[in-house]
N, C-alpha and C positions, 0 to 999 in steps of 0.2 A: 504494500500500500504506500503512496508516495501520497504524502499531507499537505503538498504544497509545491508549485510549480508556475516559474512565471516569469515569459520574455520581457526584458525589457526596451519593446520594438521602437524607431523613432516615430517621433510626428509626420501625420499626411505633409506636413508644409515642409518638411526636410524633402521629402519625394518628388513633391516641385522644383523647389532652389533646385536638385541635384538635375532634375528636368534645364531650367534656367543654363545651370551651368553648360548643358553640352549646346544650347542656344549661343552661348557665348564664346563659347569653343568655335562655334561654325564661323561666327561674327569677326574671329580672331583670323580662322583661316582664309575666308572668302577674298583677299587679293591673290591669293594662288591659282583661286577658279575653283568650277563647280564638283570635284572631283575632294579635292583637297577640303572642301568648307562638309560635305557631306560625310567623308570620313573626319572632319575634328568635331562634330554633331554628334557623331553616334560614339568615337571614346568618350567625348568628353563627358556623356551622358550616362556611358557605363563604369566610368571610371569616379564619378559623383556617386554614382548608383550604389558601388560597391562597397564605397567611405563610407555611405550612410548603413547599407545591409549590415557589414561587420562593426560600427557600433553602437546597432539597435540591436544584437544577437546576444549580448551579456543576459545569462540567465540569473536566477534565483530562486534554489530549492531546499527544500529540506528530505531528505532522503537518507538511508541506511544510518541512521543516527548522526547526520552531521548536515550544518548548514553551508551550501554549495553556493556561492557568493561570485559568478564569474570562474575566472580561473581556483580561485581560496576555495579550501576544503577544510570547514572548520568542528570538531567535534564539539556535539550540544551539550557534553558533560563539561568541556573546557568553557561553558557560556553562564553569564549572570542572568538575570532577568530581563527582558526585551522592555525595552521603553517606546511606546508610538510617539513620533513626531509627527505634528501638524504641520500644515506648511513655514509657518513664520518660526516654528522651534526649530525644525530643518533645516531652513536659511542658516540659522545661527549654527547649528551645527557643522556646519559648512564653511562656514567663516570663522566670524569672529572666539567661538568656541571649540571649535578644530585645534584636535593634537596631531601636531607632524609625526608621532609615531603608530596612527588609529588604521587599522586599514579600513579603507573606503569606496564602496562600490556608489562612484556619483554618475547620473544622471540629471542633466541640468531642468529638462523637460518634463520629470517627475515631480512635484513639490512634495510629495509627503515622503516617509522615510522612518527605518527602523534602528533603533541603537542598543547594543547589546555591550556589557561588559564584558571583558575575558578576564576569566577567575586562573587562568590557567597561572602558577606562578613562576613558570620557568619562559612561561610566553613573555615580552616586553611589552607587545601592542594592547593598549590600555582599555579600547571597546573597536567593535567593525560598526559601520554606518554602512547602509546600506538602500539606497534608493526603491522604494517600492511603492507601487498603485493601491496595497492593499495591507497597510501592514498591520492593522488588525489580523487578519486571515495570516498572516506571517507569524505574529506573536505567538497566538494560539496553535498554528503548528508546531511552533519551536517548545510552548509550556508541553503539548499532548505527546513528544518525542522524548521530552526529559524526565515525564511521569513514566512512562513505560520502560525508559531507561532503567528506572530509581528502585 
């Protein structure tokens, strides 16, 4: 049973701009002729396309007892209590309340966001912050994974 699963895909308006861009790509090429502006139209559009794909593709799950955070693989025994951020507590966690040693799955696009301490004491990293659309549904699978752990 997986308790939780969730892309963090970009916005419809990232898949325009990335549209725009191969627009502009063609705009760029078009004193070479029409051969040259059609091929900088369709890289430049795939090449936009792909920036966008690979970093709307960052997942987050909780699976086989550990929270999968992007590439971090973090075990939920090594986790404190999930804290929900609302958007304007997220900001701040993101800024001005941010430790450079936290690891952080940010998403600019996302406003809300989950923060978990790491209890682990041989770990350095003080809590993960982690960008999500639902982190209710987050918290509660990370308490329902460490009750079953316990």
């Amino acid at each position: 049973m997986q308790p939780y699963d969730e892309r963090l895909t970009a916005p419809r308006s990232w898949w325009f701009i990335a549209i725009l861009i191969g627009f502009a790509t063609a705009l760029i090429m078009l004193p070479f002729g029409t051969l040259p502006m059609l091929g900088g139209l369709i890289a430049g559009a795939a090449l936009a396309c792909v920036a966008v794909s690979s970093y709307g593709s960052a997942r987050v799950r909780v699976v086989a007892g550990s929270l999968v955070a992007g590439e971090a693989r973090i075990p939920v025994s090594a986790l404190g209590t999930p804290e929900v951020l609302d958007a304007d507590e997220a900001a701040a966690w993101r800024s001005y309340k941010a430790d450079p040693r936290a690891f952080m799955l940010l998403r600019s696009y996302i406003p809300t966001a989950l923060r978990v301490e790491v209890t682990d004491p041989q770990d350095p990293t003080p809590y993960v912050y982690v960008s999500t659309r639902a982190p209710e549904k987050l918290a509660t699978a990370l308490t329902a994974v460490r009750a079953e752990t316990a």
